[in-house]
MOPAC internal coordinates of N, CA, C and O (Angstrom, degrees):
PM7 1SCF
backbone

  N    0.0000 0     0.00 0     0.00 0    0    0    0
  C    1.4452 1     0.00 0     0.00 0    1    0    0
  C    1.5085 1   108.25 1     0.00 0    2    1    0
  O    1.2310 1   116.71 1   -38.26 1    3    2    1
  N    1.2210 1   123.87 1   141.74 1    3    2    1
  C    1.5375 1   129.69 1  -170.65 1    5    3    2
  C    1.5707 1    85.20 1   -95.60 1    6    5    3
  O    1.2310 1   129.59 1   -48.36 1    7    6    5
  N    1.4716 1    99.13 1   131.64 1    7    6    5
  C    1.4939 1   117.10 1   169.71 1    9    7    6
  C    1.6603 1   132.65 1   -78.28 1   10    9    7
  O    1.2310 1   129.43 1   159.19 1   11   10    9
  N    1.5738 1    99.43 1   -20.81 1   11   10    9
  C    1.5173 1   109.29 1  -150.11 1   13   11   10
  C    1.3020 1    94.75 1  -153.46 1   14   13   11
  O    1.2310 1   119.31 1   -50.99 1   15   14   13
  N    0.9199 1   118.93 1   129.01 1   15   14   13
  C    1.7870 1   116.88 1   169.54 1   17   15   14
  C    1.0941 1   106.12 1  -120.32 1   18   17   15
  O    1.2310 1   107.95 1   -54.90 1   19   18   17
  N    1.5716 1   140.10 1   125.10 1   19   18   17
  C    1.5522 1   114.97 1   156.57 1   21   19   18
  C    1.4086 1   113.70 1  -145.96 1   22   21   19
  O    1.2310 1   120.23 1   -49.61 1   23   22   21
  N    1.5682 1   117.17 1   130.39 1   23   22   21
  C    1.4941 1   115.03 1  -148.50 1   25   23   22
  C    1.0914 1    97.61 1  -131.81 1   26   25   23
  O    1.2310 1   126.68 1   -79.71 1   27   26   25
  N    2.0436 1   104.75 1   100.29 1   27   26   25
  C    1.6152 1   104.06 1  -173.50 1   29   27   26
  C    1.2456 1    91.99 1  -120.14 1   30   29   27
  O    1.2310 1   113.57 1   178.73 1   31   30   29
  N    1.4661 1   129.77 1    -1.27 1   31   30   29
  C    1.8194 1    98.23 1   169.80 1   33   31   30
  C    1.4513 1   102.86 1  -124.53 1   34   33   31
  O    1.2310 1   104.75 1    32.83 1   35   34   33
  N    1.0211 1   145.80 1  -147.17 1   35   34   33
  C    1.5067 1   160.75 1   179.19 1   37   35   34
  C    1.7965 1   101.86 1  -121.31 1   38   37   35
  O    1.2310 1   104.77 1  -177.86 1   39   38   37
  N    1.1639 1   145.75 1     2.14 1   39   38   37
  C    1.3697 1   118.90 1   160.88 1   41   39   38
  C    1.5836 1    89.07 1  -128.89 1   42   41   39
  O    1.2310 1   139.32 1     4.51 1   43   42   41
  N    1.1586 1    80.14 1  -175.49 1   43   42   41
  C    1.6913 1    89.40 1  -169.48 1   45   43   42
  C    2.0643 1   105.64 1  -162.41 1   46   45   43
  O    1.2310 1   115.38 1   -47.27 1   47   46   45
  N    1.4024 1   126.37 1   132.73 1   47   46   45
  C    1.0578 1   136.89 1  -154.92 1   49   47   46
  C    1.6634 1   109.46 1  -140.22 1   50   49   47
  O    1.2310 1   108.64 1   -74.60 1   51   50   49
  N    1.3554 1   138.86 1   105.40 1   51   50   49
  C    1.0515 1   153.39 1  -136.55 1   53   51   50
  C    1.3015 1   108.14 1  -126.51 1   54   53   51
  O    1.2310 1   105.94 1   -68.07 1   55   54   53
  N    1.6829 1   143.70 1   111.93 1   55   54   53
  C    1.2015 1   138.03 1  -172.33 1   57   55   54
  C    1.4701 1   106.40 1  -128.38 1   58   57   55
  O    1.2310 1   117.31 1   -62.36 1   59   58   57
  N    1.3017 1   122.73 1   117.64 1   59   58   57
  C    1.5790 1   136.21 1   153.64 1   61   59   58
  C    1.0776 1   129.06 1   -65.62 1   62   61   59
  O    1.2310 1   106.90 1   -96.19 1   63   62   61
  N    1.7689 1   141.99 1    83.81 1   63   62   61
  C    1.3487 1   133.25 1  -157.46 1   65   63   62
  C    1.8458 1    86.92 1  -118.38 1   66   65   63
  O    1.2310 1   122.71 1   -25.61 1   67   66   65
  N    1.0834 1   112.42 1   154.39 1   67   66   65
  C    1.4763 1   155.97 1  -177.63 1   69   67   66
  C    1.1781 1   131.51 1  -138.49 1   70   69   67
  O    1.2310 1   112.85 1   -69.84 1   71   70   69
  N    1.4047 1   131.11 1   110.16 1   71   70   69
  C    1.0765 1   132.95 1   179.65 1   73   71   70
  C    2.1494 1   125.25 1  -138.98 1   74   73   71
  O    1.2310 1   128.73 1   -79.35 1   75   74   73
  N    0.9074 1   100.78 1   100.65 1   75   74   73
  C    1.7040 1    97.88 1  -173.39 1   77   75   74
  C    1.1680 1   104.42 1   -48.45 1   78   77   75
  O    1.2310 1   134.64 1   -18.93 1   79   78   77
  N    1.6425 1    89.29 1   161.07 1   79   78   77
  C    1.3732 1   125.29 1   157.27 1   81   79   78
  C    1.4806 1   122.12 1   -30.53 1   82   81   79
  O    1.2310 1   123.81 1   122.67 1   83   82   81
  N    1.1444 1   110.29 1   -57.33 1   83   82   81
  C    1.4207 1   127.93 1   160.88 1   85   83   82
  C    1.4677 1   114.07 1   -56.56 1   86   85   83
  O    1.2310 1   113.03 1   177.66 1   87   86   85
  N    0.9376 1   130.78 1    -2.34 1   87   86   85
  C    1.6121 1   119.10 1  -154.89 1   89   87   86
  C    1.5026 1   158.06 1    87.31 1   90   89   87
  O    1.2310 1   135.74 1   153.56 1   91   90   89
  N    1.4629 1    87.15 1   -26.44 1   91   90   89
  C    1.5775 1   125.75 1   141.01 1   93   91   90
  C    1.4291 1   142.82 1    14.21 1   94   93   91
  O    1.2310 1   115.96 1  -152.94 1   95   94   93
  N    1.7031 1   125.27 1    27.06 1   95   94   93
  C    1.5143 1   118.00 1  -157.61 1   97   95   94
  C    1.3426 1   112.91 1   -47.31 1   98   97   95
  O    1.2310 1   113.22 1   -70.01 1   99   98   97
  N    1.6516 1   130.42 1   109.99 1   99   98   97
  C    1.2431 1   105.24 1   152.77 1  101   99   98
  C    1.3440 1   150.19 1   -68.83 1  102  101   99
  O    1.2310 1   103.94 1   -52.04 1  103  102  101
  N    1.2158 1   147.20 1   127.96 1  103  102  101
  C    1.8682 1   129.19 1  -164.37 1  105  103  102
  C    1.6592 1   100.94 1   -25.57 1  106  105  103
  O    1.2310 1   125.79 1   -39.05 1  107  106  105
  N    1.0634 1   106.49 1   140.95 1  107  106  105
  C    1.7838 1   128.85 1   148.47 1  109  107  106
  C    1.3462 1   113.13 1   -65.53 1  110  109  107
  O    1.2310 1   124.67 1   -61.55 1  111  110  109
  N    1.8897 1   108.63 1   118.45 1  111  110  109
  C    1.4947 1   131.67 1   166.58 1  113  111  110
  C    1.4084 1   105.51 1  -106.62 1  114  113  111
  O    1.2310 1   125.77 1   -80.17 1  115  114  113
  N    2.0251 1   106.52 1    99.83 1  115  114  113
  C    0.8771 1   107.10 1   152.02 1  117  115  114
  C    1.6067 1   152.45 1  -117.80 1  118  117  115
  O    1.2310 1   128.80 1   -22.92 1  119  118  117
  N    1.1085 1   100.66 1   157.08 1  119  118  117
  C    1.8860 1   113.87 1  -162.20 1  121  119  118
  C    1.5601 1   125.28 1   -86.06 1  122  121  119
  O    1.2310 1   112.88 1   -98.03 1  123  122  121
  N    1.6166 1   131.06 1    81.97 1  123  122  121
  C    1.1146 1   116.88 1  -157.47 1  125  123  122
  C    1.6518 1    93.57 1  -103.37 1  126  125  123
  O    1.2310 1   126.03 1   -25.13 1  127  126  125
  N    1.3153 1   106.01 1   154.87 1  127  126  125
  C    1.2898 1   126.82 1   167.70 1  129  127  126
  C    1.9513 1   115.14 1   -80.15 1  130  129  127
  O    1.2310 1   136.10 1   -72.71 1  131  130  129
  N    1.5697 1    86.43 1   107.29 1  131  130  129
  C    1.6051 1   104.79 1  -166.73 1  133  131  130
  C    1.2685 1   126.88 1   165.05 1  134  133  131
  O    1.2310 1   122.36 1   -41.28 1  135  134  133
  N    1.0213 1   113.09 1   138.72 1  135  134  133
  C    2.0162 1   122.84 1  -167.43 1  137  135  134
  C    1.5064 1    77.65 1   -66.75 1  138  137  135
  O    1.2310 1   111.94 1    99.58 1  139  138  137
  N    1.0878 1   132.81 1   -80.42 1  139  138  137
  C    1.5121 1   126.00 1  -147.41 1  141  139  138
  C    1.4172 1   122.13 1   -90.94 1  142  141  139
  O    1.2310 1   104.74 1   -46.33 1  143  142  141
  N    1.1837 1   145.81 1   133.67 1  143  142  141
  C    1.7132 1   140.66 1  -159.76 1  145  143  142
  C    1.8174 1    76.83 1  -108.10 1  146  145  143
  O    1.2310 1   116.24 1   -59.15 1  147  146  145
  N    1.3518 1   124.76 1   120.85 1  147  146  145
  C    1.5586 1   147.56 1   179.20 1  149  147  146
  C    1.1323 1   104.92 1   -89.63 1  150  149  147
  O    1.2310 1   108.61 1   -60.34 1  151  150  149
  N    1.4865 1   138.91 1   119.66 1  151  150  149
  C    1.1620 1   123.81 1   159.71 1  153  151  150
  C    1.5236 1   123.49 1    -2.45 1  154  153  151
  O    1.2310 1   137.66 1    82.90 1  155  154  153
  N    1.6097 1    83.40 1   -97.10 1  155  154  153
  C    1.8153 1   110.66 1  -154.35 1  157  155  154
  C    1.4841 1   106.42 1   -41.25 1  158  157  155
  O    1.2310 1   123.30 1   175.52 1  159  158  157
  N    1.8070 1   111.28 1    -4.48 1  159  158  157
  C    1.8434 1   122.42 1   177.17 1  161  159  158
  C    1.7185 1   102.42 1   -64.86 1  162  161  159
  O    1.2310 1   115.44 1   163.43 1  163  162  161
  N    1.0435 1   126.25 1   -16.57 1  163  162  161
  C    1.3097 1   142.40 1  -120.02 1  165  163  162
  C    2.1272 1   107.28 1  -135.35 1  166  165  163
  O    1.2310 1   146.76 1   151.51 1  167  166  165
  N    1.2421 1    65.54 1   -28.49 1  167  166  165
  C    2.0525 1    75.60 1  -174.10 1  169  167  166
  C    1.6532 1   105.11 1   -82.05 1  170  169  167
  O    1.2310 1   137.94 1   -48.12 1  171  170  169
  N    1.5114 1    82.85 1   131.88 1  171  170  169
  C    1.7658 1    87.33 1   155.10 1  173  171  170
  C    1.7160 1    99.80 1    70.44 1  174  173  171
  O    1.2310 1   123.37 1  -142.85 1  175  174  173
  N    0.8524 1   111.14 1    37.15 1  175  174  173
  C    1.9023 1   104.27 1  -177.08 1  177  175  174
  C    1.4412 1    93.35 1  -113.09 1  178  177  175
  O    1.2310 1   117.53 1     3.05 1  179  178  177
  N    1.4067 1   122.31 1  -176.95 1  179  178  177
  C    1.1038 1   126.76 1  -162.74 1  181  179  178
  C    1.9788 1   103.62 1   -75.06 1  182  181  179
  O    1.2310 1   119.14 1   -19.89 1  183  182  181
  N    1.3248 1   119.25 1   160.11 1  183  182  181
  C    1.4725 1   151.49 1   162.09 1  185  183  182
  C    2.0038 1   100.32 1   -24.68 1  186  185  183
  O    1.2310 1   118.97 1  -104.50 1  187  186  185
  N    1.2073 1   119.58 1    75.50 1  187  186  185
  C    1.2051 1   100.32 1   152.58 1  189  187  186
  C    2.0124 1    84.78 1   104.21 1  190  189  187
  O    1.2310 1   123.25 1   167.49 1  191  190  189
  N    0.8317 1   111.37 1   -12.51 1  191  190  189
  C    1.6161 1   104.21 1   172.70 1  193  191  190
  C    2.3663 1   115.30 1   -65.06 1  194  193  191
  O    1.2310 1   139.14 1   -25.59 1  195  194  193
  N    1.7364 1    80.48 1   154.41 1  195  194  193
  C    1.9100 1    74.33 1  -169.10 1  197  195  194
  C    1.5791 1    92.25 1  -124.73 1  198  197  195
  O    1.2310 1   131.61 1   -25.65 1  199  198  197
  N    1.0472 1    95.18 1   154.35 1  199  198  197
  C    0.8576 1    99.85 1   169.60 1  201  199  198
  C    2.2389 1   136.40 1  -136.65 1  202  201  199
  O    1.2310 1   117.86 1    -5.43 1  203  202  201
  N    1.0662 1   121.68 1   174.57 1  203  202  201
  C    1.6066 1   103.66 1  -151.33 1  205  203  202
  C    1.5251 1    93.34 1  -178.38 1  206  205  203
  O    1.2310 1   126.83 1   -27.26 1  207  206  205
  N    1.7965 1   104.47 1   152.74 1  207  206  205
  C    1.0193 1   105.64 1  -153.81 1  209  207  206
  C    1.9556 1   103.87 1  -143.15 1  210  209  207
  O    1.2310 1   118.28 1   -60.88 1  211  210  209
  N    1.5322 1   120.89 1   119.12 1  211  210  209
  C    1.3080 1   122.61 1   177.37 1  213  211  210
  C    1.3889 1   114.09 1   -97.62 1  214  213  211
  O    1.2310 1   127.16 1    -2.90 1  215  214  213
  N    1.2811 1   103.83 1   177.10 1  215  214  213
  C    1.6843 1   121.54 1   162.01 1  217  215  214
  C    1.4188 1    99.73 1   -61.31 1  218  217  215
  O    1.2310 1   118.58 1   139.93 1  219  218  217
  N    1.1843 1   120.30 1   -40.07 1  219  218  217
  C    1.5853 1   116.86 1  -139.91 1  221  219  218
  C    2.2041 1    95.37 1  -110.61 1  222  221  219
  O    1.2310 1   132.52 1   139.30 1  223  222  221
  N    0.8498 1    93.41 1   -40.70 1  223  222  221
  C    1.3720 1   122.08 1  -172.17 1  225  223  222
  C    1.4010 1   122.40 1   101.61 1  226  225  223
  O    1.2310 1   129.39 1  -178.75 1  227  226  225
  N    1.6617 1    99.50 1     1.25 1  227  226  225
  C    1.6337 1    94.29 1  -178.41 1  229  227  226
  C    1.5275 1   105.62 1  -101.64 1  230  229  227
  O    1.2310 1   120.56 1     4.09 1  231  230  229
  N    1.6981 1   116.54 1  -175.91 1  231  230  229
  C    0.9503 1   113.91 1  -167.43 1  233  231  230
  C    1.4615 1   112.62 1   -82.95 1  234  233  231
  O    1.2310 1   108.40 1   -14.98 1  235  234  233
  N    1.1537 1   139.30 1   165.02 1  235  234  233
  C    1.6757 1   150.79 1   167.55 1  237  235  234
  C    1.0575 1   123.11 1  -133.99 1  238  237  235
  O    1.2310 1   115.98 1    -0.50 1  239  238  237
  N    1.7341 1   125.24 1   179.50 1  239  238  237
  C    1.5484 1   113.31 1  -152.34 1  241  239  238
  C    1.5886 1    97.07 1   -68.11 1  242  241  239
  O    1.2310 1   117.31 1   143.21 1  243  242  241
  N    1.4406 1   122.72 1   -36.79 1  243  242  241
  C    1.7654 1   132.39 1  -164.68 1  245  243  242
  C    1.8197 1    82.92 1   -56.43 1  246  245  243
  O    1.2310 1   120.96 1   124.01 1  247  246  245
  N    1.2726 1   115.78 1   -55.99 1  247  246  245
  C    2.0112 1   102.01 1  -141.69 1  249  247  246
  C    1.5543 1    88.08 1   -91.12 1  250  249  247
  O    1.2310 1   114.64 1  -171.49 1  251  250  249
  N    1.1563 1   127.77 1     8.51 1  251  250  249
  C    1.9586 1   105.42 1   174.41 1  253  251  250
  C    1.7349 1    76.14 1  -110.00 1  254  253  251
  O    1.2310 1   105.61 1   159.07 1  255  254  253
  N    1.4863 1   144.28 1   -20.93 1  255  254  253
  C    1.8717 1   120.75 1  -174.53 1  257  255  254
  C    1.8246 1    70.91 1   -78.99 1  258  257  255
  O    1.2310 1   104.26 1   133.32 1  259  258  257
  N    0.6845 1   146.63 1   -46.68 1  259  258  257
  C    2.2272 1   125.94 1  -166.97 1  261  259  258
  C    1.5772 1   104.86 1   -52.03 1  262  261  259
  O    1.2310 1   131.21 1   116.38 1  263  262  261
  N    1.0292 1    95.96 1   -63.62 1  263  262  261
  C    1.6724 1   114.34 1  -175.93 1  265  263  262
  C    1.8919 1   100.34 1   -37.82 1  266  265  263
  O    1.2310 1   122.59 1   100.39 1  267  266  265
  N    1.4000 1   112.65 1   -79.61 1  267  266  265
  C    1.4008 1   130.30 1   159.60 1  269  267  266
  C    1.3460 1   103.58 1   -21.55 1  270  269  267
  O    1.2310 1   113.39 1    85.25 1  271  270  269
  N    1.4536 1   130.10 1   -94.75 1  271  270  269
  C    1.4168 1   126.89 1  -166.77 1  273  271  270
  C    1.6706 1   103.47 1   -47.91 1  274  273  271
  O    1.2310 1   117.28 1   136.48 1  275  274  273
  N    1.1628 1   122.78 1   -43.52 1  275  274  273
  C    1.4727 1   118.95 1  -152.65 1  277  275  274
  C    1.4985 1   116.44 1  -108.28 1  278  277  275
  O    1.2310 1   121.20 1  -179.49 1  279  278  277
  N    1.3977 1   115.32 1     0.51 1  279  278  277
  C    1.6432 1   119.88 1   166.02 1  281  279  278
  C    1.4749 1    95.98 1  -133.45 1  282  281  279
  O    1.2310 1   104.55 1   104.56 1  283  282  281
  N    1.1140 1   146.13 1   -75.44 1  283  282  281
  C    1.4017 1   147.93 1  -145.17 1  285  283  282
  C    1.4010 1    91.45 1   -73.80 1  286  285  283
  O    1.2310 1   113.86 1    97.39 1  287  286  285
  N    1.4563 1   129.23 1   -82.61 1  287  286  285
  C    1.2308 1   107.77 1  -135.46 1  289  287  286
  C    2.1232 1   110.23 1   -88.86 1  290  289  287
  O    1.2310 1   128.92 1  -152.41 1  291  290  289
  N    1.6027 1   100.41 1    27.59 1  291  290  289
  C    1.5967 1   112.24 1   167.24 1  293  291  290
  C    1.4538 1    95.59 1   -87.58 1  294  293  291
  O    1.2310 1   119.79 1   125.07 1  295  294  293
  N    1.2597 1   118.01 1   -54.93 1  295  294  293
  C    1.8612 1   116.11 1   174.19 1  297  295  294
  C    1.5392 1   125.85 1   -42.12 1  298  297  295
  O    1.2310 1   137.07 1   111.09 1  299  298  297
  N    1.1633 1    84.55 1   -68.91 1  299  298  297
  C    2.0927 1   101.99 1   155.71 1  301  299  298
  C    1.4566 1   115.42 1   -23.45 1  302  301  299
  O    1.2310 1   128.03 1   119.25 1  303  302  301
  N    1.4985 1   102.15 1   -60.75 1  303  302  301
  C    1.1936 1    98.02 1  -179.14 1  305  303  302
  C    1.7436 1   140.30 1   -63.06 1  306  305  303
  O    1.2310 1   132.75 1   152.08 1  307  306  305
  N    1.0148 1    92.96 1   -27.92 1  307  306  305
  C    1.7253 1   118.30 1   178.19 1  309  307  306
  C    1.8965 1   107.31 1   -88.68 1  310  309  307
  O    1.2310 1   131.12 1  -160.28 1  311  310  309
  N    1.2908 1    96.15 1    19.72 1  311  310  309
  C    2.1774 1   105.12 1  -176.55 1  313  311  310
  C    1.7929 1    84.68 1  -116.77 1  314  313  311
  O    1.2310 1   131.59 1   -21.50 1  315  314  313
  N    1.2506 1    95.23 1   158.50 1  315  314  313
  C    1.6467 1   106.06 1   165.34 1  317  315  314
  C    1.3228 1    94.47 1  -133.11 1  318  317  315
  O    1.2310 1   129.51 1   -31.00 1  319  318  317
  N    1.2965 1    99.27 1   149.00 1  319  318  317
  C    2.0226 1   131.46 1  -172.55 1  321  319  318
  C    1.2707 1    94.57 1    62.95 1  322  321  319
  O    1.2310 1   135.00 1    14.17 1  323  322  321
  N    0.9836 1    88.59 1  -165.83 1  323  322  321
  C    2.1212 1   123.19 1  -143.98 1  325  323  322
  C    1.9211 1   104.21 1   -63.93 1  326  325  323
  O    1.2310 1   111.71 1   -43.86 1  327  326  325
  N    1.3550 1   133.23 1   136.14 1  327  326  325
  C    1.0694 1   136.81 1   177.64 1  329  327  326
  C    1.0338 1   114.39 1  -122.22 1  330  329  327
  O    1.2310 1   128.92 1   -38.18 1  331  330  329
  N    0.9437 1   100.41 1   141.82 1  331  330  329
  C    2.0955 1   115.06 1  -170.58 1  333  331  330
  C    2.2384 1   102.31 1  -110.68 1  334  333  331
  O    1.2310 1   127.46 1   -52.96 1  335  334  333
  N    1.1592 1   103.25 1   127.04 1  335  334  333
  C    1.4203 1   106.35 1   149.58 1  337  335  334
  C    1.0078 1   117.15 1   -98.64 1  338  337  335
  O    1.2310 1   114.07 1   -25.78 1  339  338  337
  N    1.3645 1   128.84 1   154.22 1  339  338  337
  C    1.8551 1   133.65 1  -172.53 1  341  339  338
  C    1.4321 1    78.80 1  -155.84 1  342  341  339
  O    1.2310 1   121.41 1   -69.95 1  343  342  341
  N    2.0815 1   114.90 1   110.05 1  343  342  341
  C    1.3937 1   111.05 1   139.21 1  345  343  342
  C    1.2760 1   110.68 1  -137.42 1  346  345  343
  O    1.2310 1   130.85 1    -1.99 1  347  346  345
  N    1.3966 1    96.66 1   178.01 1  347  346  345
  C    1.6505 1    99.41 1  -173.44 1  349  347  346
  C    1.6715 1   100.42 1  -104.38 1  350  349  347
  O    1.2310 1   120.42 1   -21.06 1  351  350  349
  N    1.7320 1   116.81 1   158.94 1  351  350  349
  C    1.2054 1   102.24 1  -175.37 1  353  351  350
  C    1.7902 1   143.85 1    52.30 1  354  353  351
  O    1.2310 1   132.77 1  -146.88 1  355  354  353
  N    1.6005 1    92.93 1    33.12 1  355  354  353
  C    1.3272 1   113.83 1  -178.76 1  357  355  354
  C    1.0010 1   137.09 1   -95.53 1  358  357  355
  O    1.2310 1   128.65 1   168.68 1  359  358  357
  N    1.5366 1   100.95 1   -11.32 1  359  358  357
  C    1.7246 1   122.41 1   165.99 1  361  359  358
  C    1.5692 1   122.33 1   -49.65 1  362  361  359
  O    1.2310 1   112.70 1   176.73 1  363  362  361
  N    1.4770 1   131.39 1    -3.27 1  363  362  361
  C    1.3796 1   113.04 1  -157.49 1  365  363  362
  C    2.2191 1    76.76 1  -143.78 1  366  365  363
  O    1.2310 1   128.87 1  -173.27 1  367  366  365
  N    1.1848 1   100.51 1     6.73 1  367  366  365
  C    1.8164 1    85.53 1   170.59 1  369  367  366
  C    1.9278 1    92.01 1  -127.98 1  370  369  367
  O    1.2310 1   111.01 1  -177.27 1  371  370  369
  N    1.0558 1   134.52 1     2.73 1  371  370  369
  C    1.3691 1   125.22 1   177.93 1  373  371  370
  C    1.4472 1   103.67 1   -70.99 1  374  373  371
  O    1.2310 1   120.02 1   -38.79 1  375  374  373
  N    1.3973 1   117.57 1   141.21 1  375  374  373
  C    1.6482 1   138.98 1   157.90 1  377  375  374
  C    1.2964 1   114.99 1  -127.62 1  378  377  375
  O    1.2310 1   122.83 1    -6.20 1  379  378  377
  N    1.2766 1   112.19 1   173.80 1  379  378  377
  C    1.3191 1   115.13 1   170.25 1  381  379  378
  C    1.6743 1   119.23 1   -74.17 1  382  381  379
  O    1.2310 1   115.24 1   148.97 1  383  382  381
  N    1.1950 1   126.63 1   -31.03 1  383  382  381
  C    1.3127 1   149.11 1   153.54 1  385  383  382
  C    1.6768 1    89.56 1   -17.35 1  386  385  383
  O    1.2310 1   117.91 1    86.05 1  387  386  385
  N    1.4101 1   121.59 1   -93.95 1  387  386  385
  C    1.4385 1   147.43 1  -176.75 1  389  387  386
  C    1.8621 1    82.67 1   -37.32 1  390  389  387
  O    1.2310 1   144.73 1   103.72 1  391  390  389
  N    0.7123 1    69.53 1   -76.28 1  391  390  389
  C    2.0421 1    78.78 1  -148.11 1  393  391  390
  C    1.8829 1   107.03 1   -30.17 1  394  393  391
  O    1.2310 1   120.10 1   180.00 1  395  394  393

């Protein structure tokens, strides 16, 4: 559930950061507000960062299951035994997909 809404400009820019236990940066998934994701949005950003694009600019259940399939659970995969997620404010991007 989104806690807080507050809509003081007209665009809006959405960032997914990850970081292990270990220390771990995972690439940055980011979320711009816009029908179309533009190239040149896209150039030159950090090593392995994704990027994706809403109505709203924030994230939703579709762009955190992208995020999930396409940064977290490639990392995941390369760990042996049991993995824990810990986020804050996760109530309003969880699906069953994720879960």
């Amino acid at each position: 559930r989104v806690e807080r809404i507050m809509d003081v400009s007209k665009s809006s820019t959405s960032v997914m950061m990850a970081i292990t236990a270990a220390g771990h940066l995972l690439p940055p998934y980011v979320v711009y507000k816009a029908v179309h994701l533009y190239p040149t949005w896209i150039e030159d950003g950090p090593e392995g960062a994704m990027y994706n694009r809403t109505k709203s600019g924030w994230f939703d259940a579709m762009t955190f299951e992208d995020w999930f399939d396409k940064i977290l659970l490639p990392y995941f995969r390369n760990l042996l035994g049991k993995k824990v997620l810990i986020g804050y404010n996760l109530a309003s991007h969880i699906s069953l997909h994720v879960l």
